[in-house]
SEDO-416410 format. One record per residue (C-alpha): x, y, z; residue number from 1. Coordinates in nm, 3 decimals. Layout:
REM SEDO-416410
{{X,Y,Z},NUM},
...
//
This chain:
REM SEDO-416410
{{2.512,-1.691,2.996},1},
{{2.514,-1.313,3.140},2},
{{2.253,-1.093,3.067},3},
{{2.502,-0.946,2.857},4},
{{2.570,-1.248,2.638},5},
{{2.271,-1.278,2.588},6},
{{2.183,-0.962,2.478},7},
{{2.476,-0.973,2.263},8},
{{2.398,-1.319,2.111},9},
{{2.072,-1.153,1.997},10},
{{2.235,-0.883,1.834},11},
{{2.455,-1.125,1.607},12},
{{2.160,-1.307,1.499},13},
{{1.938,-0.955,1.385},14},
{{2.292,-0.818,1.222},15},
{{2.157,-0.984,0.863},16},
{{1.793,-0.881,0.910},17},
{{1.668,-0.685,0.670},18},
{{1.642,-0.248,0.843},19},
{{1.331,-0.286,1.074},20},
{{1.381,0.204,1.050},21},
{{1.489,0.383,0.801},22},
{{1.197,0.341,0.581},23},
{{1.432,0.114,0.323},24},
{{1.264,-0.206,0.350},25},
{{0.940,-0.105,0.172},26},
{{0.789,-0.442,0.308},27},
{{0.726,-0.637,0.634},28},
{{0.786,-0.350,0.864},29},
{{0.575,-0.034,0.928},30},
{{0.791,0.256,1.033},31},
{{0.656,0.584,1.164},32},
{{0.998,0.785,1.208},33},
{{0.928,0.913,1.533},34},
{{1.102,0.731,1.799},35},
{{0.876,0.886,2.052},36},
{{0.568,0.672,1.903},37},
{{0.828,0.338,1.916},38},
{{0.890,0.440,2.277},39},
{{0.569,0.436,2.438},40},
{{0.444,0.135,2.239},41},
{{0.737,-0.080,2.384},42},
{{0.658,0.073,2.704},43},
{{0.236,-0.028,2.667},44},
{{0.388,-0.389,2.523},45},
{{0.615,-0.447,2.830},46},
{{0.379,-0.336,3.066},47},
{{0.089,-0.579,2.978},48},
{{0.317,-0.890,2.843},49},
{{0.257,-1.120,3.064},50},
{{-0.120,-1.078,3.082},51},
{{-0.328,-1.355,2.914},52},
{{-0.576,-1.271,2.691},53},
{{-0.765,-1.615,2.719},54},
{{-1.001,-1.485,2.983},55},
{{-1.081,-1.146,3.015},56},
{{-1.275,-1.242,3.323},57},
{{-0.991,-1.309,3.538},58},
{{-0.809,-0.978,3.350},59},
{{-1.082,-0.748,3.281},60},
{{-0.779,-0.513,3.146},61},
{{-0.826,-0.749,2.832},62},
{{-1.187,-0.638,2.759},63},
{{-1.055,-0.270,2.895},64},
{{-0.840,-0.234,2.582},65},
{{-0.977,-0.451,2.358},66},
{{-1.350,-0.290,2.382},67},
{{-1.155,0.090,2.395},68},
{{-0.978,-0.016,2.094},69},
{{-1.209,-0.179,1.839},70},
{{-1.418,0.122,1.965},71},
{{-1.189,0.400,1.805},72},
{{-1.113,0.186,1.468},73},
{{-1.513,0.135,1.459},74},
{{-1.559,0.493,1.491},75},
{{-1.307,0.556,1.180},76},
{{-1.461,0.291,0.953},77},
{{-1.815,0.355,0.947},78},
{{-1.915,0.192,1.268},79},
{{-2.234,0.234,1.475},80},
{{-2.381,0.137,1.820},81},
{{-2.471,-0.213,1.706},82},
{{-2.104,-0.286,1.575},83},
{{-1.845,-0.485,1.741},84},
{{-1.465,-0.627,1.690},85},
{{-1.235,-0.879,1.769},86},
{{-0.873,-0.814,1.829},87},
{{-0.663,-1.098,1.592},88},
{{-0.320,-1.164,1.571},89},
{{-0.252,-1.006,1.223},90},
{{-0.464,-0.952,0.889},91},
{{-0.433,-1.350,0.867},92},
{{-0.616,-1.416,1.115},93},
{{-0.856,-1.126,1.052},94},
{{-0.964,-1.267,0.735},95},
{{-0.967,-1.675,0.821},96},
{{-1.214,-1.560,1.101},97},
{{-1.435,-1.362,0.833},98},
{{-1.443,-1.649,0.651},99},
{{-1.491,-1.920,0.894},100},
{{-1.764,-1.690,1.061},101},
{{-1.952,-1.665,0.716},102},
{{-1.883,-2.067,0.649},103},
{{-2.103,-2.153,0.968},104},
{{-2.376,-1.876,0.856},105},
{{-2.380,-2.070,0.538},106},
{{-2.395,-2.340,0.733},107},
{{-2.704,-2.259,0.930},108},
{{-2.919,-2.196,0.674},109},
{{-2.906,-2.625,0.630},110},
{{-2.793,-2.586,0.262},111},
{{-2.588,-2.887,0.122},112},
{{-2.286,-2.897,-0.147},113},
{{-1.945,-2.725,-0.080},114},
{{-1.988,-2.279,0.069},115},
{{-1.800,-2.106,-0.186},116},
{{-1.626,-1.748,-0.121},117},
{{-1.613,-1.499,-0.416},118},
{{-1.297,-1.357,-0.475},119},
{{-1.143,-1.102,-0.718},120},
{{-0.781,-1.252,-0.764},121},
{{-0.626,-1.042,-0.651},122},
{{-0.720,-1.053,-0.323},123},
{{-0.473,-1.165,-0.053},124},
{{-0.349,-1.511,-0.033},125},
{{-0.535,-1.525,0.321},126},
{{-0.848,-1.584,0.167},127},
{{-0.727,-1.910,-0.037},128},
{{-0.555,-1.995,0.313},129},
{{-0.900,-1.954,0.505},130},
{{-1.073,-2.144,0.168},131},
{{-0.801,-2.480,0.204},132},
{{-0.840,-2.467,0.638},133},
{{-1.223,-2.427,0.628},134},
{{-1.358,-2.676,0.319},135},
{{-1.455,-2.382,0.088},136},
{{-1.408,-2.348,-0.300},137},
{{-1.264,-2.011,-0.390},138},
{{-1.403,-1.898,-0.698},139},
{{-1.167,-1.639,-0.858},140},
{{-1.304,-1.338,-1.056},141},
{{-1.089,-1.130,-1.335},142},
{{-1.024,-0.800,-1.231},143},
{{-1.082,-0.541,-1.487},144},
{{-0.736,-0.566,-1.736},145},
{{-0.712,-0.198,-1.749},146},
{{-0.782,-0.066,-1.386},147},
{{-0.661,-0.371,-1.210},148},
{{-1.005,-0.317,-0.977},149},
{{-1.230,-0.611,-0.911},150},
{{-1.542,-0.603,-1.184},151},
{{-1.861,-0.564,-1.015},152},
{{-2.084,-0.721,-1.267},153},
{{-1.826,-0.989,-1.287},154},
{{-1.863,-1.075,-0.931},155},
{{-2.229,-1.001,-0.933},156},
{{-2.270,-1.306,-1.172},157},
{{-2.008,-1.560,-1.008},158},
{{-2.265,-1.513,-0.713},159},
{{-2.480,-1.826,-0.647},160},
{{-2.670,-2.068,-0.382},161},
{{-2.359,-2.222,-0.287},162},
{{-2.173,-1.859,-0.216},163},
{{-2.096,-1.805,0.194},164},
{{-1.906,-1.448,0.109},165},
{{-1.778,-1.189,-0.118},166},
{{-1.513,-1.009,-0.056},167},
{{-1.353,-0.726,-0.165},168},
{{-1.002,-0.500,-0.109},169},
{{-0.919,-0.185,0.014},170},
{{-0.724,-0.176,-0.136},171},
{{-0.583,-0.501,-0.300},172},
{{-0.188,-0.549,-0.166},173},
{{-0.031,-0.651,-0.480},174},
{{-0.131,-0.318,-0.676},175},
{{-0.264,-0.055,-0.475},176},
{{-0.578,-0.025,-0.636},177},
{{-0.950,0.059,-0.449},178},
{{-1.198,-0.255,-0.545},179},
{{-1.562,-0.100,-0.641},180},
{{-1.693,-0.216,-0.248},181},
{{-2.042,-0.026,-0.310},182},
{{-2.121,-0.207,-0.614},183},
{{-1.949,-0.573,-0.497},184},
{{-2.147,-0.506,-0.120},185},
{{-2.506,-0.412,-0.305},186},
{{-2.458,-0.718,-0.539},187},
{{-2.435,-0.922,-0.209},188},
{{-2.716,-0.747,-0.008},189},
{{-2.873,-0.847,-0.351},190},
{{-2.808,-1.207,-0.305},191},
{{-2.825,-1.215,0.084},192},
{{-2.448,-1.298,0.086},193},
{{-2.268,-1.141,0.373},194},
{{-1.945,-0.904,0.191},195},
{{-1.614,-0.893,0.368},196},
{{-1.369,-0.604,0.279},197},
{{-0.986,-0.657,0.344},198},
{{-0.879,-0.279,0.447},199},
{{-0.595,-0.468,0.677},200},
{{-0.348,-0.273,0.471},201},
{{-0.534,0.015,0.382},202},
{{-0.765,0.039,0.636},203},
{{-0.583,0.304,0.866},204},
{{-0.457,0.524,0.570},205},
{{-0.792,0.539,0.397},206},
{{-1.010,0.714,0.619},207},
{{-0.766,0.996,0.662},208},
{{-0.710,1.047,0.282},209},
{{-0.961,1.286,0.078},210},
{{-1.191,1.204,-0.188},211},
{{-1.199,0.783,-0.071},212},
{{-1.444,0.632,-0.266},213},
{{-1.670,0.484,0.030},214},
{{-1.521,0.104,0.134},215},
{{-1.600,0.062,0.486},216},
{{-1.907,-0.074,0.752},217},
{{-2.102,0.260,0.677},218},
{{-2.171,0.106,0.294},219},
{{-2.480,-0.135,0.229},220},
{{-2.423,-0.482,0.212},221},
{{-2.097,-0.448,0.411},222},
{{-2.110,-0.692,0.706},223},
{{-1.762,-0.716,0.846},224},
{{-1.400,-0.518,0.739},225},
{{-1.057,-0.626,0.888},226},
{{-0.776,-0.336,0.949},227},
{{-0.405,-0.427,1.056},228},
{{-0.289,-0.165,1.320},229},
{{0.069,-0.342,1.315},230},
{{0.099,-0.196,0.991},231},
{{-0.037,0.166,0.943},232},
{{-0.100,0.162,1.312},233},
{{0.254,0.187,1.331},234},
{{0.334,-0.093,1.643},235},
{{0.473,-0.427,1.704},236},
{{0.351,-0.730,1.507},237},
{{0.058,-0.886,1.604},238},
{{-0.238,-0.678,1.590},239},
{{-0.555,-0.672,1.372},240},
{{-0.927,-0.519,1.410},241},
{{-1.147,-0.760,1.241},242},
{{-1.554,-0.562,1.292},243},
{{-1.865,-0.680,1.225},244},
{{-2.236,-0.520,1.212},245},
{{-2.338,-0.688,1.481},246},
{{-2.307,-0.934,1.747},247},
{{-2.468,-1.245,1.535},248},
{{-2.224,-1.240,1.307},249},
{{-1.943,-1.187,1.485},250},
{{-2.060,-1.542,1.717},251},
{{-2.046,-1.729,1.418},252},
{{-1.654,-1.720,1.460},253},
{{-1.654,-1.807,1.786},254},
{{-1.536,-2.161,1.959},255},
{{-1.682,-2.239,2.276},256},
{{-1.676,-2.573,2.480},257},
{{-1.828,-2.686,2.864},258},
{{-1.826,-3.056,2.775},259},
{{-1.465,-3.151,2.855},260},
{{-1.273,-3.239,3.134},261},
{{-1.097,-2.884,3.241},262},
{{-1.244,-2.521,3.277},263},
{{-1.506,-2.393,3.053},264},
{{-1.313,-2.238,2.690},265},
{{-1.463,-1.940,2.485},266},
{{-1.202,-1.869,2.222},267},
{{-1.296,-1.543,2.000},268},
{{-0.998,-1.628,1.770},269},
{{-0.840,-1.919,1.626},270},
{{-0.550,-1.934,1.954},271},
{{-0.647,-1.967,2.304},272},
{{-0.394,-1.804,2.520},273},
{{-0.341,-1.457,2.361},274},
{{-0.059,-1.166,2.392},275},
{{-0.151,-0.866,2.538},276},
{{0.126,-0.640,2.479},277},
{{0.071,-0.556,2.081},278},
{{-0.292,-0.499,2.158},279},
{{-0.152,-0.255,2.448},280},
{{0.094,-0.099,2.209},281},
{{-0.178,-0.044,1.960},282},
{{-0.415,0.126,2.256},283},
{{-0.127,0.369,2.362},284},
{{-0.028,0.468,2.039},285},
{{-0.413,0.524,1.914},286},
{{-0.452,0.754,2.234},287},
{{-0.061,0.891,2.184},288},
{{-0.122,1.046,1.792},289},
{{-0.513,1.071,1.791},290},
{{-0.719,1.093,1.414},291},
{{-0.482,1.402,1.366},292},
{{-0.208,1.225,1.436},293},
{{-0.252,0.914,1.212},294},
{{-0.405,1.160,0.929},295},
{{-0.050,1.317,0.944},296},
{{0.132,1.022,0.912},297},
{{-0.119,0.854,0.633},298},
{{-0.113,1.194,0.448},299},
{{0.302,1.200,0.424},300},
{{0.299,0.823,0.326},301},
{{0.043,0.859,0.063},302},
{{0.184,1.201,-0.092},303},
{{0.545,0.972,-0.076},304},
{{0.423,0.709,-0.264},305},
{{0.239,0.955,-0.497},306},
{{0.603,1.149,-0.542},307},
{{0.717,0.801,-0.626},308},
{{0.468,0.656,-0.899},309},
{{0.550,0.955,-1.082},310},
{{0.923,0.976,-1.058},311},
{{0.861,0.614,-1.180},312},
{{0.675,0.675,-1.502},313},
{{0.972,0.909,-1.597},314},
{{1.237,0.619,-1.597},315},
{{1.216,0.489,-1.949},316},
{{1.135,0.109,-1.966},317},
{{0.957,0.115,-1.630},318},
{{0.595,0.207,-1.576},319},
{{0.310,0.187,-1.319},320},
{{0.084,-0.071,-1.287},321},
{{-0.235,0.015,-1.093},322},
{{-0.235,0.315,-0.884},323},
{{-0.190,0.445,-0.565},324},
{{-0.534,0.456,-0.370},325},
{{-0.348,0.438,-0.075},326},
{{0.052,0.404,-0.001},327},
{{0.115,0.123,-0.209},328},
{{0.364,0.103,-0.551},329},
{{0.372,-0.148,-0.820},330},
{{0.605,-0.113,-1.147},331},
{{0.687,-0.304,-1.410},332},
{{0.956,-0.322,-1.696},333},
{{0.818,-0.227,-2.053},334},
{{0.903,-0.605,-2.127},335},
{{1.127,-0.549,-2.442},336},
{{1.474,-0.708,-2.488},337},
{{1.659,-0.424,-2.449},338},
{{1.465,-0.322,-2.123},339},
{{1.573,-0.343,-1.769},340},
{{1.432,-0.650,-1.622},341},
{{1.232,-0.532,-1.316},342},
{{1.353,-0.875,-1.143},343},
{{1.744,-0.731,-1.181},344},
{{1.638,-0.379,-1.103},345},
{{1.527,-0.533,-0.744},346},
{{1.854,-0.687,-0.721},347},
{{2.052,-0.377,-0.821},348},
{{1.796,-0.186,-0.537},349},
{{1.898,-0.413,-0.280},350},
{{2.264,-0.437,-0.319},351},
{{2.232,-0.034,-0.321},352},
{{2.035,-0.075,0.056},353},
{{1.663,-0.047,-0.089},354},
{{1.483,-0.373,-0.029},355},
{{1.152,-0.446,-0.285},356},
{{0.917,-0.693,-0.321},357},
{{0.936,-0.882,-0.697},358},
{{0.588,-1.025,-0.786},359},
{{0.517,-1.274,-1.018},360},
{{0.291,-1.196,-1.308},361},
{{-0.066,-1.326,-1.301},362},
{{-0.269,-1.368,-1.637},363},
{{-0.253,-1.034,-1.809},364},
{{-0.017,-0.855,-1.538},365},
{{0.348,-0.859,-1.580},366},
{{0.598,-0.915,-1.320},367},
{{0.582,-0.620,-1.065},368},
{{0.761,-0.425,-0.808},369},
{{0.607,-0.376,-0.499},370},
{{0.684,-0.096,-0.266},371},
{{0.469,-0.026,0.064},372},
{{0.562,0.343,0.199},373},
{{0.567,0.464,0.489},374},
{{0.557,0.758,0.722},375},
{{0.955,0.733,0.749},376},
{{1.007,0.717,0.410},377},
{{0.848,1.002,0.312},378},
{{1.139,1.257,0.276},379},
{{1.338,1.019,0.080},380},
{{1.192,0.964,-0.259},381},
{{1.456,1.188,-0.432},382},
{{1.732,0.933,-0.261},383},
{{1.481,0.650,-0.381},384},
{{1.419,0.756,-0.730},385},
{{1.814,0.844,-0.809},386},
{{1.899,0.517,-0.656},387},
{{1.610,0.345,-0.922},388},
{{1.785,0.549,-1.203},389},
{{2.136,0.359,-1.157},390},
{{1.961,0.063,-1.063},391},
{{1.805,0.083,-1.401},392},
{{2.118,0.147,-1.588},393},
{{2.309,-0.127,-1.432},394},
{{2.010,-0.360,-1.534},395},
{{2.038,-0.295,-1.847},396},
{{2.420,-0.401,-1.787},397},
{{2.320,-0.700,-1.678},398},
{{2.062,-0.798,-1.914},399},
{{1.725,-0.973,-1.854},400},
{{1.700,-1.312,-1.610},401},
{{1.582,-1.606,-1.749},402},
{{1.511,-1.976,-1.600},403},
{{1.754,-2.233,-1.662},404},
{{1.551,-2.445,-1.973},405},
{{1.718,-2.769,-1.895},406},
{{1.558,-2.765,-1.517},407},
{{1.241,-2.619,-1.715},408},
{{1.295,-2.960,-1.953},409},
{{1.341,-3.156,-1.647},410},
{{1.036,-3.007,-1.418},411},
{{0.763,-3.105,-1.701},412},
{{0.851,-3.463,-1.627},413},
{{0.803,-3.459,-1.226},414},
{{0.503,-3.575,-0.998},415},
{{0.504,-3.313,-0.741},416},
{{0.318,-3.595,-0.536},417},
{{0.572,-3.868,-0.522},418},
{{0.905,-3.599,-0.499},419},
{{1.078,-3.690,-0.188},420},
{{1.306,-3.440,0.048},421},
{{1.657,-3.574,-0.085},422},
{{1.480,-3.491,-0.460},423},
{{1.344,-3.181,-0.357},424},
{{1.703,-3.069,-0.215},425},
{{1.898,-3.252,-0.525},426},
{{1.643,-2.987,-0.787},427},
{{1.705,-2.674,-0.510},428},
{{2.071,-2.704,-0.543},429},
{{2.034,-2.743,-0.943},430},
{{1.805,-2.393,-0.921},431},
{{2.088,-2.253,-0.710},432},
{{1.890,-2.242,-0.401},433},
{{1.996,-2.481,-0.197},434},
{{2.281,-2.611,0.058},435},
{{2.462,-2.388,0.361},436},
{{2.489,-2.108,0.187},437},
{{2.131,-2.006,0.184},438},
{{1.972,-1.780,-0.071},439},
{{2.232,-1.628,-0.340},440},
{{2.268,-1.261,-0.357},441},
{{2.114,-1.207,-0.685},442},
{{1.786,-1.370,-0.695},443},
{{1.598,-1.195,-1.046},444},
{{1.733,-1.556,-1.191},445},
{{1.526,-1.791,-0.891},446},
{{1.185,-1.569,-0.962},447},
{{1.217,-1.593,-1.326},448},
{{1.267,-1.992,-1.251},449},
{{0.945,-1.983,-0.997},450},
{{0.784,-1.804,-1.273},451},
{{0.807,-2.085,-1.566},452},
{{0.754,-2.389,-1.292},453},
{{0.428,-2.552,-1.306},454},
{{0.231,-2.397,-1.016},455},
{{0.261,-2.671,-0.828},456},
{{0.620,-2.748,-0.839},457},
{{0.709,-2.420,-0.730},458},
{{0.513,-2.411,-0.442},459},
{{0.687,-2.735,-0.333},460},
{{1.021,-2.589,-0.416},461},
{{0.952,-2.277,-0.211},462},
{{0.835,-2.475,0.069},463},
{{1.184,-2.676,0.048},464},
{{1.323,-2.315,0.062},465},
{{1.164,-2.250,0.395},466},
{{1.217,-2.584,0.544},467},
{{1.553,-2.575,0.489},468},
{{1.610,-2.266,0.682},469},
{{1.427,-2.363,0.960},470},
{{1.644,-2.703,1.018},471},
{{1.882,-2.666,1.263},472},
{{2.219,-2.780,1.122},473},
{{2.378,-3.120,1.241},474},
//
C-alpha cells in the first residue's frame, strides 16, 4: 500500500468513532478548543516516540521530563521537597500502583489474613480492579444518601488491623461530588493506614477552582494522590501523575530483579518498556499554558458544567444528582411513568450528535446521566440544553425502556460458571446485542436489561459484548 492508502484506510476506520473536538462527546476525550495546544503536543509526542522509557539511564531525557513534570503537578497539589511521582500510563494504572504499593507496606509489617482497602462505593472501578489483581478484599462504605459524599465516620469505623489503605475521591467520577479527604485522611493517620485520594479526574481542575475544600498531599494523613493529565491536562492518552510523600512509599511499588539471565530490570510501573511521547506532550503543554493557562481552561469548564446543572433542574422530570465540585454532570429522570426515561433521553441526545454516558443505579441512586465538560464545550450549553429539551419531549414519545421479562425469566435459571461462548452468543442475540450488526442504535432497552441481570450475568454478557468486537470476522 502507498502512504496514501494507508492514510486513507485509517480514515475509513475513525469515520464511525465517536467526535474526538467539538466538545460533543462528554466522555473519553478531553478537548481544550485550541488547536494551538493540540499542535505542539503532537509535535512533543512525535518528537520523543521512539524513546524508551525502560531505562532512563541510557535516555536521561526520560528522568529530564519525567522529574520536570511530576515536579510542576507536585507543586499544584500540595507537594513539598520530600515528595516524589511516577509517570503511569492512565488513572488505571495510577491507582493499581497505590494499591499494590500500600499491599506490600501491609505486607511488611508481617501481619497475616487477607490487606483490605477501604472504599466509599463510589469510587472508581480501578480500585476493585487493583483489589481482584493484588489479593485484597475491598470493603465498600455507603456514601451519605443525601450528598452522595463518602461518610467519614462510616469509613472511620470500617477501618481495622487487616486495612492496607483508604481511599478517597476528588472528586468521585460517577457524580461529581468532593469526598470529605480531611476527615477520611485524619481517620487513617488515626489508624496508621496510609490514605490514597483519586484526583485523576479532578485533580487538574481543582486546584485552579476557588473555595476547594482541601483534598490534596498538603492534608494530614494524605500519603499519595493520582492526577490524569490526558484528561484535564488536555493531551494524548496515556498519561497519569501518581505522588507520594516520600521516597519509601513510593519503593513499595516498585519491581526490581538482578537474578535472571539478561540485564538488570527496575520497573517503576506495572509495563517495562514505556512511551515517551504522551509524557512529552504532557511536559510541552504544562510549559505551553502555565497555572494561568490551565486555571483558564478549568475555570470555563467548571462555570460550563455549572451553566448546565442548572439549565438541567429547569427541565421538568429531570434533576441533578450530586453536584458539580468540579466539571462533572449527573441527572436523573424523576422516575414516574409519565417521565422521560433518562436511558431514552441519551438515545434521543445521541441521534441529535450529543454523546452521554447512562449509568446504572446503585442502591439508593437512580440511573444517571453522566456528562464530563470540557474547555471546548464551554460556549455551547445553550445548544446543549435546547437539544436536552427535545430530547426530553421525544422521550416522553417514546415512553420508558424496560428489559425483556422472558430473558429476565430465563437469566434466574443460568450458572454464569458453566455458560459456554455459543450460549453466551445464543442469550446476546435474544437481548438484541449480538451478530454482525454490532450494537443497535437505540440502546436505553440493553441498559435497562443490564440493569435487572443478576450482577454476575451481566458482567459476562458485557464481556461477550466486547469479545465479539474484537474477533476478527472469518
Amino acid at each position: 500500500m502507498t502512504a496514501e492508502q494507508i492514510l486513507a484506510q485509517l480514515a475509513a476506520y475513525k469515520k464511525d468513532d465517536l467526535p474526538t473536538h467539538g466538545g460533543t462527546t462528554t466522555a473519553y476525550v478531553f478537548d481544550p478548543g485550541d488547536p494551538a495546544i493540540d499542535d505542539i503536543a503532537l509535535r512533543a509526542y512525535e518528537l520523543l516516540a521512539h524513546v524508551n522509557g525502560i531505562d532512563p539511564t541510557q535516555f536521561p531525557s526520560v528522568a529530564r521530563i519525567e522529574n520536570d513534570l511530576v515536579a510542576t503537578v507536585a507543586g499544584q497539589l500540595g507537594g513539598d521537597a520530600a515528595t516524589v511521582g511516577t509517570v503511569t500510563s492512565g488513572g488505571t494504572e495510577s491507582c493499581l500502583l497505590a494499591v499494590l504499593g500500600a499491599r506490600e507496606l501491609w505486607r511488611a509489617k508481617k501481619l497475616t489474613g487477607t490487606p483490605r482497602i477501604v472504599v466509599p462505593n463510589t469510587v472508581h472501578a480501578a480500585f476493585y480492579k487493583a483489589a481482584h489483581l493484588f489479593g485484597l478484599d475491598a470493603v465498600t462504605v455507603p456514601v451519605d444518601p443525601l450528598t452522595l459524599r463518602a461518610d467519614p465516620a462510616a469509613m472511620a469505623a470500617a477501618i481495622g488491623p487487616l486495612t492496607a489503605l483508604v481511599v478517597a475521591s476528588a472528586p468521585s467520577y460517577a457524580y461529581g461530588v468532593l469526598d470529605p479527604v480531611r476527615e477520611i485522611a485524619a481517620a487513617a493517620l488515626n489508624a496508621g493506614v496510609p490514605c490514597h485520594v483519586d484526583a485523576c479526574i479532578g485533580g487538574w481542575v481543582l486546584p485552579f477552582l476557588e473555595g476547594v475544600a482541601p483534598f490534596d498531599l498538603s492534608v494530614p494523613g494524605v500519603t499519595s494522590l493520582s492526577v490524569d493529565l490526558h484528561k484535564y491536562g488536555y493531551v494524548p492518552k496515556g498519561v497519569s501523575v501518581l505522588l507520594h510523600k516520600n521516597s519509601e512509599l513510593r519503593l513499595r511499588h516498585w519491581f526490581t530483579i538482578a537474578g535472571w539471565a539478561g540485564y538488570p530490570l527496575v520497573n517503576p510501573t506495572l509495563a517495562s518498556s514505556r512511551p515517551v511521547g504522551p509524557m512529552a506532550s504532557a511536559w510541552a503543554v504544562q510549559k505551553y499554558l502555565g497555572a494561568d493557562g490551565f486555571r483558564a481552561l478549568a475555570r470555563s469548564a467548571h462555570a460550563a458544567a455549572a451553566q448546565l446543572a442548572a439549565g438541567i433542574a429547569d427541565i421538568d422530570g429531570l434533576r441533578v444528582v450530586g453536584g458539580v465540585d468540579s466539571t462533572l454532570v449527573a441527572f436523573a429522570d424523576d422516575g414516574g411513568p409519565d417521565d422521560p426515561d433518562v436511558r431514552v433521553v441519551v438515545d434521543e441526545l445521541a441521534l441529535r450528535g450529543w454523546h452521554l454516558q447512562i449509568q446504572p443505579s446503585v442502591r439508593h441512586v437512580p440511573t444517571t446521566a453522566h456528562a464530563t465538560i470540557t474547555a471546548s464545550a464551554a460556549g455551547k450549553m445553550p445548544e446543549l440544553l435546547a437539544v436536552l429539551r427535545d430530547s426530553v419531549a421525544a422521550a416522553r414519545l417514546v415512553g420508558r425502556a424496560a428489559a425483556d421479562p422472558d430473558l429476565i425469566a430465563a437469566a434466574a435459571q443460568i450458572d454464569v460458571a458453566e455458560l459456554t461462548e455459543e450460549q453466551v452468543g445464543f442469550l446476546l442475540e435474544m437481548a438484541g446485542v449480538g451478530g454482525s450488526a454490532g450494537l443497535p442504535e437505540r440502546m436505553a432497552p440493553v441498559h435497562a436489561l443490564v440493569e435487572a441481570l443478576p450482577g454476575p450475568l451481566a458482567e459476562r454478557l458485557l464481556a461477550g459484548v466486547l469479545s465479539r468486537q474484537l474477533t476478527p470476522e472469518a
